[in-house]
N, C-alpha and C positions, 0 to 999 in steps of 0.2 A: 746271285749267290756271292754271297764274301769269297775276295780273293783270297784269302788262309785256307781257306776248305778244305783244296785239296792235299796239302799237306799233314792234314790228321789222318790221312789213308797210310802213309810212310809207315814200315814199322817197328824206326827207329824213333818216330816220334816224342819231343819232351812234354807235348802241349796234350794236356788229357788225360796227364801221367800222374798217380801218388807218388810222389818226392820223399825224402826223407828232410829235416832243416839240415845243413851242414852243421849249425851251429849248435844243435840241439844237446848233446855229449856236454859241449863245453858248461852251458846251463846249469845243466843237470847237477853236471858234479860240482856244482859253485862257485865256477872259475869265471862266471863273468863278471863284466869290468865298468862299472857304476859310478857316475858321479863321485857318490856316496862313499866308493871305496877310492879319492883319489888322495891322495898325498904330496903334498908339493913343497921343495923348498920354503919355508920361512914365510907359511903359510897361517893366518890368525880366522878365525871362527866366530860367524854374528850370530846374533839373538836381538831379538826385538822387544820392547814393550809397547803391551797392545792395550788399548781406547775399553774401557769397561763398560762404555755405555754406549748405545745407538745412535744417536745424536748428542751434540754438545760441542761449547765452543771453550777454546784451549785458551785459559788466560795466563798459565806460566808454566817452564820448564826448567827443574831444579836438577843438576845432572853433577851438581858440585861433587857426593859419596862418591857416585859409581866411577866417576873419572879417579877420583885417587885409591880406588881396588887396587891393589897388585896386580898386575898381571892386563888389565883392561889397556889398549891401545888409545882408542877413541871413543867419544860418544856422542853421534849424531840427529838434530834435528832437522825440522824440512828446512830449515833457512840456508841451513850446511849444503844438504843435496841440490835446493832448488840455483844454488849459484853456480854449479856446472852441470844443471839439467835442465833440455827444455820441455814446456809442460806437451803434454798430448792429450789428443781429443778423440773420442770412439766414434765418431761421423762417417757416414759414406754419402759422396756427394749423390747420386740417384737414390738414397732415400728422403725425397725432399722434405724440408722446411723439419728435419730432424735435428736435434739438441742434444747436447752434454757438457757438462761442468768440462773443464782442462784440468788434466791430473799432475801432480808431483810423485815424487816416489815416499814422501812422507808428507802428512799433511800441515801448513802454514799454522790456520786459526781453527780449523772446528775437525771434529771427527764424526766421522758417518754413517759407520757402522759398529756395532760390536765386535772389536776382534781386531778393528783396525791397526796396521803399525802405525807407531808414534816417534816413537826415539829407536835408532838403531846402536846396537853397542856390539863393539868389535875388539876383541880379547885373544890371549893365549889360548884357550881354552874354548870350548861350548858350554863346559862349568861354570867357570868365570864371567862369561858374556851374559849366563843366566842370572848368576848372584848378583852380579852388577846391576840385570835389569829389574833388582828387587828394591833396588836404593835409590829408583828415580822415581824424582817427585813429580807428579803434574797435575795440577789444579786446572781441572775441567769443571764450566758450569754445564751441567745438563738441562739439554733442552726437547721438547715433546718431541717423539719417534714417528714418524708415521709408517705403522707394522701391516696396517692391511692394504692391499692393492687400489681395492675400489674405493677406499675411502680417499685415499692419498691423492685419486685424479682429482676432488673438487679441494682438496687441504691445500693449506698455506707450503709454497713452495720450498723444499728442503733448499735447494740452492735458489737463492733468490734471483739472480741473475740473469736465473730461467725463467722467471714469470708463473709458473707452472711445472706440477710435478709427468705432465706428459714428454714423454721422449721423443716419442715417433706417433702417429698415427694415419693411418690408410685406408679408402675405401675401394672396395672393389662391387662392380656391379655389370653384370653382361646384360642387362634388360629383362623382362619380361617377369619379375619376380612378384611382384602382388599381384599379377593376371593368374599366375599360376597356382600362388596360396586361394585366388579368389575361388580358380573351379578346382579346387583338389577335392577329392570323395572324402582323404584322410590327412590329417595334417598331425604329424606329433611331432612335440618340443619336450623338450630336457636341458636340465642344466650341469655343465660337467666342473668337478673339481680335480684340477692333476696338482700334487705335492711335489713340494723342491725335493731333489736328490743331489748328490753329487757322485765323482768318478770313482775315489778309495781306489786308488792304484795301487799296486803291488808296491810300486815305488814311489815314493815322495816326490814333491818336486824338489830339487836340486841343482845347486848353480856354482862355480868355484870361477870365479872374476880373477883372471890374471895380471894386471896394466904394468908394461914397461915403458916407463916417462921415458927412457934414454932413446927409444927407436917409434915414442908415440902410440903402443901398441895394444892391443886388447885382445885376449884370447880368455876366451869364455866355453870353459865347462859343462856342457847343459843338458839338461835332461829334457831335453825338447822335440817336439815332432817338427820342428820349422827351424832346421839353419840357417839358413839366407831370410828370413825374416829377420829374425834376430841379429842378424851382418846388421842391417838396412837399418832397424830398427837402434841400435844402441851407436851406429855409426852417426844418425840423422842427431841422435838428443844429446849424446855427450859431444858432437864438435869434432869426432875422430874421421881419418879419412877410411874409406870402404873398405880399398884393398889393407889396411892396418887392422880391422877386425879379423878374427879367426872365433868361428864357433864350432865347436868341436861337440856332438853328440852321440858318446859310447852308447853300451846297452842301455835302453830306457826299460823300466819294468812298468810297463802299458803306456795309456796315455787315455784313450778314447774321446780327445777333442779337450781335454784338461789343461795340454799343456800347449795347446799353441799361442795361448792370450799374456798380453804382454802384465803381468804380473808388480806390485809395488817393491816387494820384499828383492824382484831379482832386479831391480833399476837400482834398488838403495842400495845393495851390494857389489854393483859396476861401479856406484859412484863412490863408495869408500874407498872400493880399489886403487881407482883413479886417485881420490886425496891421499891413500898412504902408501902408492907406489907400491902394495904387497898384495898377495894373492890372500884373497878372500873367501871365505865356503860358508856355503847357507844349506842345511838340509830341511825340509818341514819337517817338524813331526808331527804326528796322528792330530793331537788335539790341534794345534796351528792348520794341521789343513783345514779341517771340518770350517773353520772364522773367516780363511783366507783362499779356498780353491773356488773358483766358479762354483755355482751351482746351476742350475736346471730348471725346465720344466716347471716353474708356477704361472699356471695356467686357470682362467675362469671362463669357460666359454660357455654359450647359450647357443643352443642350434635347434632351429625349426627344417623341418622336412615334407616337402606337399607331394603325395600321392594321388596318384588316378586311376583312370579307369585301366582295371589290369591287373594292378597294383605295380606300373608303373610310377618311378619318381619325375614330377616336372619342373622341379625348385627346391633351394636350400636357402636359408638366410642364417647368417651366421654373424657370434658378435666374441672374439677374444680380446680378453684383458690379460695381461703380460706383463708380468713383475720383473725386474732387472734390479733392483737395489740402488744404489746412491749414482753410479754413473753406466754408462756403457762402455763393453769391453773395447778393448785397441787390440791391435786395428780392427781387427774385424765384424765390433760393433754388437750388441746384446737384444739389434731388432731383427736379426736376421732369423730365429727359432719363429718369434708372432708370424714375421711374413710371410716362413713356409709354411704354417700351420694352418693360415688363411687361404692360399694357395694350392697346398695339396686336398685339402676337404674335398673330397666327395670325387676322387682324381676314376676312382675306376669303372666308375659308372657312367650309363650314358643318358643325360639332360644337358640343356643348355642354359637354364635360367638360374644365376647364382649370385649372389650378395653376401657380401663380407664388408665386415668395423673389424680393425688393427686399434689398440690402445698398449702401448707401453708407455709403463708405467715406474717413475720411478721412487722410493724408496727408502728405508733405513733397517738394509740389510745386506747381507752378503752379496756380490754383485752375481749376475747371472748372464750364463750366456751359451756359447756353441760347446756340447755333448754329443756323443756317439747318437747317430739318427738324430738331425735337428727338425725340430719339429715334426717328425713323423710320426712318432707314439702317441701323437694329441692329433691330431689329423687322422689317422686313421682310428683310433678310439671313438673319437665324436661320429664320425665315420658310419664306422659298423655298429658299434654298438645302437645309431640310430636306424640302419638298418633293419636290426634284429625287434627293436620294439617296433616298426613298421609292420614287419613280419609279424609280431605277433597280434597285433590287432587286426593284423587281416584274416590270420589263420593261413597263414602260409609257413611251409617251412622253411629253416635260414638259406638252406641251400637256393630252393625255388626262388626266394624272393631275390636270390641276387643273379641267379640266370637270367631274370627277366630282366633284369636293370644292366648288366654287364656291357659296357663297348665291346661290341666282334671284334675275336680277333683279325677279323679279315677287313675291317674297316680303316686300316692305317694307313699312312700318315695323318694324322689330326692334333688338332690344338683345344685345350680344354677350354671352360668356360674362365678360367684365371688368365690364359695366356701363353700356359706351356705348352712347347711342342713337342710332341710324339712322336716317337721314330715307327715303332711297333712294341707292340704289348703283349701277353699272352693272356690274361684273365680267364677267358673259357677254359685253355687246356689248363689250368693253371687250378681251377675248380673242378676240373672232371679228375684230373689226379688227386687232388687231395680229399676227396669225396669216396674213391678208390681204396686209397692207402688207410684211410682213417677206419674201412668197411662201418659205414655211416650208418647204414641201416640195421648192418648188427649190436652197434652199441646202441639205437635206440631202441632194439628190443630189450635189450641186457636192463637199460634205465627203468623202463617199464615196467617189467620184473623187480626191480630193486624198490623199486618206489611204495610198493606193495608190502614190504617191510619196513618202511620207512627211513630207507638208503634217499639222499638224495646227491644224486647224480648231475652233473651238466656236462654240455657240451656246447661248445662253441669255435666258431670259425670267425677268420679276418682276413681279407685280402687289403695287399697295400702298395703300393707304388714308391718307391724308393730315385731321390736324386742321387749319383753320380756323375765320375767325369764332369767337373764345373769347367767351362770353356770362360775365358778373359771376360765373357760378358757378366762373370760373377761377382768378381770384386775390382779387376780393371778398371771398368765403369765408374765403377762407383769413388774411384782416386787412390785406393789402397796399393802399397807397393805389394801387393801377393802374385807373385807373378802363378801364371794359367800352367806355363811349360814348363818341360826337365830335358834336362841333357845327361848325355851319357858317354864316356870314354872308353871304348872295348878295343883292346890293343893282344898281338900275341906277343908272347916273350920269347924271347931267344932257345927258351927248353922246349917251346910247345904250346905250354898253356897258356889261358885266355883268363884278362883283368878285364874287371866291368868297372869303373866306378861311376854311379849315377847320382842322380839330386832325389831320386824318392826314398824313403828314410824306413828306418825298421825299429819296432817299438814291442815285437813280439810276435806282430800276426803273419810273419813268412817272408817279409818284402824281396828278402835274399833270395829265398830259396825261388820264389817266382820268377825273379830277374835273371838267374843264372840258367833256370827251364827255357826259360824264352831264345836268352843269349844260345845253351847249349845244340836248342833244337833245330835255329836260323844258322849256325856255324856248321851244323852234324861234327861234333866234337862230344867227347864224352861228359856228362853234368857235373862229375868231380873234377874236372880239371878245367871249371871255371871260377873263379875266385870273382865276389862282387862285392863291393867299400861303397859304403855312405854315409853321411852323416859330419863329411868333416870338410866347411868350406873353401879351405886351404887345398883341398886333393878332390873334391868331387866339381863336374861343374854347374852351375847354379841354376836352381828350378823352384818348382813349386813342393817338392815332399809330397808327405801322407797327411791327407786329410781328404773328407768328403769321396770315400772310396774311391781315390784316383789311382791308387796305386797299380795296380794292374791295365786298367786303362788307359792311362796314360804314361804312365814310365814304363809299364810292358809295353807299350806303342812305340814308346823312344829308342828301348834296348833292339826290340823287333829291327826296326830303320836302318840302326847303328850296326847289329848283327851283318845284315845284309850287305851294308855298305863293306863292311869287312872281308865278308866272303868274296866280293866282287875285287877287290884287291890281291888278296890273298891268290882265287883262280887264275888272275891275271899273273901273278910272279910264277906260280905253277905254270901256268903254256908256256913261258918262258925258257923254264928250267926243261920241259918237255917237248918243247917242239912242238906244240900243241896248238890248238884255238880254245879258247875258257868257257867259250862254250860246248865244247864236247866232255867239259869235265864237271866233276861235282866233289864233293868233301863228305866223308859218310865216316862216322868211328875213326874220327883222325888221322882220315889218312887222305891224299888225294886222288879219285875213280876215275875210271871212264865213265863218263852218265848213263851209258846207253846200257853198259853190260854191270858196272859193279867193281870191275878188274880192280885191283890197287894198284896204282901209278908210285905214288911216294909219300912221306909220311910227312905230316906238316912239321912233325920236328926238324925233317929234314927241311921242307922248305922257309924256318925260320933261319937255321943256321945261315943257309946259303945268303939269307938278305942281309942277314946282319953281319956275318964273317967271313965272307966269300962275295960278294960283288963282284968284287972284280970279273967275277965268272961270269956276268948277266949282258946282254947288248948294251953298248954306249950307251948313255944319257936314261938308262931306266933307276928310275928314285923309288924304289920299292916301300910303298906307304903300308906297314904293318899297324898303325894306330889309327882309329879315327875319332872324331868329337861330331858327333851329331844331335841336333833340339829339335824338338816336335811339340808344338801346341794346337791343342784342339781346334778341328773347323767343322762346318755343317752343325748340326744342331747344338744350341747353347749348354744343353744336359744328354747325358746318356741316363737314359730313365730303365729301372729295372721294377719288378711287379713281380708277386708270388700271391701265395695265402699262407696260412697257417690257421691248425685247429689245437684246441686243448681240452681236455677231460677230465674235472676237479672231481671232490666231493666233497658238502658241506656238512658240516657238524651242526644243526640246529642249534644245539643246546648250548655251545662254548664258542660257536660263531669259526672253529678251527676249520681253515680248509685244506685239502690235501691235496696236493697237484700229480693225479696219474700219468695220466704222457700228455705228450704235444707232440705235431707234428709242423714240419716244414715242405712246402714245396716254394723254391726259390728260381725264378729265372736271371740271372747276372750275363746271360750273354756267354759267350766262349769260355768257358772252364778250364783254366789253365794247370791247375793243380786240387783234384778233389777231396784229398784230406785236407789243403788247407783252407779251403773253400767250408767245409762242412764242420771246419773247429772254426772258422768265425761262425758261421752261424748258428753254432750251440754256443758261444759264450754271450751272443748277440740276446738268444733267447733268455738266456740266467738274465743279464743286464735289465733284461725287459719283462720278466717276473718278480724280478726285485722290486723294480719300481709297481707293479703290481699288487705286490702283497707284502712289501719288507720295509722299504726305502722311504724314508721321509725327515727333512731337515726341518723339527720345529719348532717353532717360536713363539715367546707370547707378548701379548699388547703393548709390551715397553721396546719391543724391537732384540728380546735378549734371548740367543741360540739356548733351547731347551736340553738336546738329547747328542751333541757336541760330540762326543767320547763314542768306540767301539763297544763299550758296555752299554750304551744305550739306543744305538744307531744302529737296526738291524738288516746284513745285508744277507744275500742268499746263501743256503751253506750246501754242500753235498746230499747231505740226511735231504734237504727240504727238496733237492729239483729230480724233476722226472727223467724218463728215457726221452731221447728227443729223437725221433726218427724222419731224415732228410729226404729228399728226391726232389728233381730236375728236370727244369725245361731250358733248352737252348733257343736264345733267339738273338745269336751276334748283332752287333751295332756292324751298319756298314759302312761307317763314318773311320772308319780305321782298318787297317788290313789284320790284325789280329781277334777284332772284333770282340773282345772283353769290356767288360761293364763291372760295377763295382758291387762286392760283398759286403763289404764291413758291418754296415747296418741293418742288414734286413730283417737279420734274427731279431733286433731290438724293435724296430717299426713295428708291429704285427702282434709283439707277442704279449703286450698288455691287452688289448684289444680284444683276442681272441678270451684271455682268459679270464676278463671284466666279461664277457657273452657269456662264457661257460659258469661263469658264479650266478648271473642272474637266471639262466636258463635253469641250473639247479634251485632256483628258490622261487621260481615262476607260480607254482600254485600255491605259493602261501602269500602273494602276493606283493613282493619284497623288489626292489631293484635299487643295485648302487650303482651311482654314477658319479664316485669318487674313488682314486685311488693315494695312494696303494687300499687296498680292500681288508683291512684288519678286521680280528674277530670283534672287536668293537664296534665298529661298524657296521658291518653283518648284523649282527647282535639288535643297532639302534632300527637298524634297515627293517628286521622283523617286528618292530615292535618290543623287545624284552627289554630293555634299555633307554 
């Protein structure tokens, strides 16, 4: 049993507990504190002119108008940026014999995408920086775009340098894969299409570049999930020393993996800094995201499935191609979605024979790369929805057919046929509850019934496997400075109260509010009178942040350690002040007990005072340590791996292709639940995220490589009116890789819940003979899928 355990019997307990955000009020009433809203002394505002075309090479740059505007400071090309920048490369050295062009923050000779920055212009104004960037000339010749994926692997290399438009590619193979296609009773193949999306945060990205030449300094504004990346990162390419960066990140409004890539617009805007000695602001707007934020998710995969006697699965062969655009991201590289998409296929079942082809590919488009769930909404798609057509050719039903294929839960520790290990999974209980909850057999009476009017009904289920917790073997390996671990500083103050400040970072989904449960519950101190700061690498100490749901898992592990260590301090100045042994006492509702009975001893306020303004009173030589710094990086398994399902209940409209999405459900296992309201609002936005891309979402473009539907008016993403009730429940099954034993939320609602509802649309249009195996699922589509179109 996890050592935590016993402390969820306490019943003072924070861990288990719905929280409220401290921060929430502030929110609300519009008082938080944004990039966006910052204002700084004798501060000038960029704007970009951006590349019209998808490929082409830059023969001149005419910038004579915009510099004599009124009001214009400067007006930058890449020759400007690249002479105090140096270039980067999106490589990880364990993704072997992988390629990408080296970046500047503007480009030299050609441009690569549509949307690209060109010239950066820096002004009084965001007016002015605009009108300016109306008067600059640039004579580009344009040159052929290569827009589709698969054509682009045998075309003429955008970057020549490369040889070839492949970036990455991989094979995976555990053996025994055409023994198995050879004796399968059933073998079905299908071909899947997944559409670019991108993130549409609430909030733009935004950057405000500070440089003081007088002291060498850089303090940088950001609206980022990764501080200390960003140290590292602007510290390594402009020439500055470490401790002289400061990156500061206030409220961000979302992020979902958007904003950890290191970006053109925000290098070009450190480096203006830098040349004009003034602080800088770059905010995106709508239309500049849609050209310039990562995108996602373009994916082409072909997947065969051999079944047998049983209708047992004993083989999968699988082939993804993986669009990334002109380069890969930095640092963290635009092969990392193919790889896990290859890797997690076919994660919850039990075979052993599997083959996998990796092609990234690259491009003349927006570049692409890590989004909320990487790679799991195409893994698990390809997944189940092969599955389900299994199922159906057997005449099984979805349930049944995946009982029989399920890993026991009682079969753990294992390693799949990719190479991941397993700590423990739930799948069965994980299918018996949401079999339950969903009362399966009454909606498909209900369908049955409806069908008979010509209601068509579907239903469908998805189980999925989710990574979290990345231990150093994720991108350490690989050469990236991403550091695995977080530190944390939890100190009491002279009134009483208790300061956290840690390195995991807060973008909206609680991070605060978790870290101060954790800290509250390991101190027995009350949850409002813990105060926790992040996000600013001047005052927190340096880790790895949020990403790849580590948040709880691992900075709740940190805060956990650091709690403790504190306590253990604190008890000790109490037996002092008491006359005591620290081990007969304990800390419950801020006060110091007897453990045995509860008595109050004395109140920590008092025992702050006495350390800090009364020593004198304590035995010689005791240095009463009321602060501690403690780091924690993961060890034992390289992932904390979490697994649920999800089901959903559409109805199609024959006739207009409309579908209406009734409910869905979640059952999620993340391991130790630390906070359940904020646990179960990731994962209803997880699911919105993951119907969008279902039925709404798609970045498209046509044969010249030129973005189609760019703009909020034509880029449709999920609204209120469109999504269902989403109804949650839980399985626990702690990691015991950590004494808190948390494993990560963030993504699950999104892995699972295109999947499910890609099952539920075809299950609805099952007897008319229709199946799509492209998303998002528009009525056109639908539409083509029956035949009317």
């Amino acid at each position: 049993m996890n050592a935590f355990a016993g402390s969820l019997e306490r019943s003072n307990s924070y861990i288990g507990r719905s929280v409220l955000r401290p921060n929430a009020k502030r929110l609300l009433e519009g008082k938080g504190r944004y990039v966006t809203d910052l204002v700084l002394p004798r501060m000038l505002h960029a704007a970009f002119v951006r590349s019209p075309y998808a490929h082409g090479r830059i023969l001149s740059v005419d910038r004579s108008d915009a510099t004599a505007l009124a009001g214009v400071r400067a007006v930058f090309t890449g020759a400007d940026l690249a002479a105090i920048c140096a270039p980067w490369v999106g490589t990880l050295d364990h993704f072997k014999n992988m390629k990408s062009p080296p970046q500047l923050p503007l480009p030299l000779d050609k441009v690569m995408w549509s949307g690209q920055s060109v010239v950066l212009i820096v002004a009084d104004s965001r007016a002015i920086a605009e009108d300016a960037a109306e008067l600059v000339r640039i004579d580009i010749e344009e040159l052929a775009a290569q827009a589709d994926s698969v054509e682009a692997m045998s075309a003429e290399a955008i970057s020549r340098d490369l040889g070839s438009n492949i970036c990455f590619a991989t094979k995976l193979d555990s053996g025994g894969v055409d023994a198995a296609f050879e004796a399968a009773d059933t073998i079905v193949e299908r071909s899947f299409v997944f559409g670019r999306h991108t993130a549409v945060t609430l909030e733009p990205r935004a950057i405000v570049a500070d440089y003081d030449a007088s002291e060498n300094r850089l303090t940088a504004h950001h609206g980022t999930q990764t501080p200390y990346q960003f140290q590292d990162v602007y510290s390594r390419h402009f020439g500055i020393p470490e401790s002289n960066v400061r990156v500061i990140a206030p409220d961000v409004g979302g992020s979902f993996g958007m904003k950890l890539h290191v970006y053109h617009e925000e290098m070009a805007v450190v480096g203006a800094s830098i040349l004009l000695g003034r602080p800088v602001k770059y905010v995106a707007d709508r239309l500049e995201s849609f050209v310039s934020d990562i995108h996602a998710r373009d994916h082409r995969v072909t997947a065969r499935l051999a079944v047998g006697e049983g209708g047992r699965i004993t083989g999968m062969d699988v082939d993804d191609v993986t669009a990334i655009g002109p380069f890969s991201s930095y640092p963290r590289t635009s092969a990392v979605e193919g790889n896990q998409v290859v890797r997690l296929i076919g994660a919850p079942y039990d075979f052993s024979s599997y083959r996998a082809n990796l092609s990234v590919v690259f491009q003349n488009k927006v570049q692409t790369s890590q989004y909320r769930a990487v790679g799991h909404p195409i893994a698990c798609a390809v997944t189940e929805c092969m599955i389900d057509a299994a199922a159906r050719e057997l005449g099984l039903d979805p349930f049944e057919m995946r009982a029989r294929n399920l890993i026991p839960d009682d079969s753990y520790p294992r390693t799949s046929p990719t190479g991941y290990q397993f700590e423990k999974l739930s799948h069965e209980a994980c299918l018996a509850r949401m079999r339950a909850m969903m009362n399966y057999d009454g909606l498909r009476r209900e369908q049955a019934q409806l069908r008979k009017r010509g209601i068509l009904r579907g239903i469908g289920i998805a189980l999925f496997v989710e990574i979290t917790n990345p231990s150093p073997a994720f991108y350490g390996v690989g050469g990236a400075r991403i550091s695995a671990q977080d530190g944390a500083i939890v100190k009491l103050t002279p009134s009483g109260e208790v300061h956290c400040s840690i390195s995991v970072t807060e973008q909206g989904q609680g991070t605060e509010t978790i870290i101060g449960q954790i800290v509250a519950d390991q101190l027995g101190v009350d949850h409002a009178k813990v105060r926790v700061m992040t996000g600013d690498t001047d005052s927190t100490p340096h880790g790895g942040a949020t990403w790849a749901c580590r948040g709880a898992g691992i900075g709740g592990e940190t805060a956990l350690q650091a709690a403790r260590k504190l306590k253990a301090n604190l008890l000790a100045v109490a037996a002092l002040i008491l006359q005591a042994r620290p081990a007969e006492l304990d800390i419950r509702a801020d006060w110091i007990v007897e453990a045995a009975t509860g008595q109050q001893r004395i109140s920590l306020a008092e025992v702050a005072r006495v350390a800090f303004f009364r020593s004198d009173t304590l035995p010689p030589g005791t240095q009463a340590q009321l602060s501690v710094v403690h780091h924690y990086a993961p060890q034992g398994h390289p992932f904390a791996f979490t697994n649920g399902a999800q089901g959903s209940l559409v109805e199609v409209d024959a006739e207009t292709g409309f579908v209406k999405i009734l409910k869905h459900w979640v059952v999620e296992d993340c391991g130790r639940i630390i906070n359940p309201l904020l646990v179960d609002e990731q994962i209803r936005g997880g699911v919105v995220q993951g119907l969008g891309a279902a039925f709404f979402e798609e970045c498209l473009y046509n044969s010249e490589g030129q973005f189609t539907n760019g703009s909020l008016a034509d880029y449709l993403v999920p609204m209120v009116c469109e999504m269902p009730d989403i109804e949650i429940a839980h399985v626990e099954t702690p990691t015991e890789d950590t004494e808190l034993g948390a494993k990560g939320v963030g993504e699950a609602g999104t892995a699972a819940a295109s999947a499910a509802a890609m099952n539920a649309v075809n299950d609805a249009l099952a007897d008319h003979g229709a199946m799509l195996t492209q998303v998002p699922m528009t009525p056109a589509r639908i539409l083509k899928a029956l035949g009317k179109i």
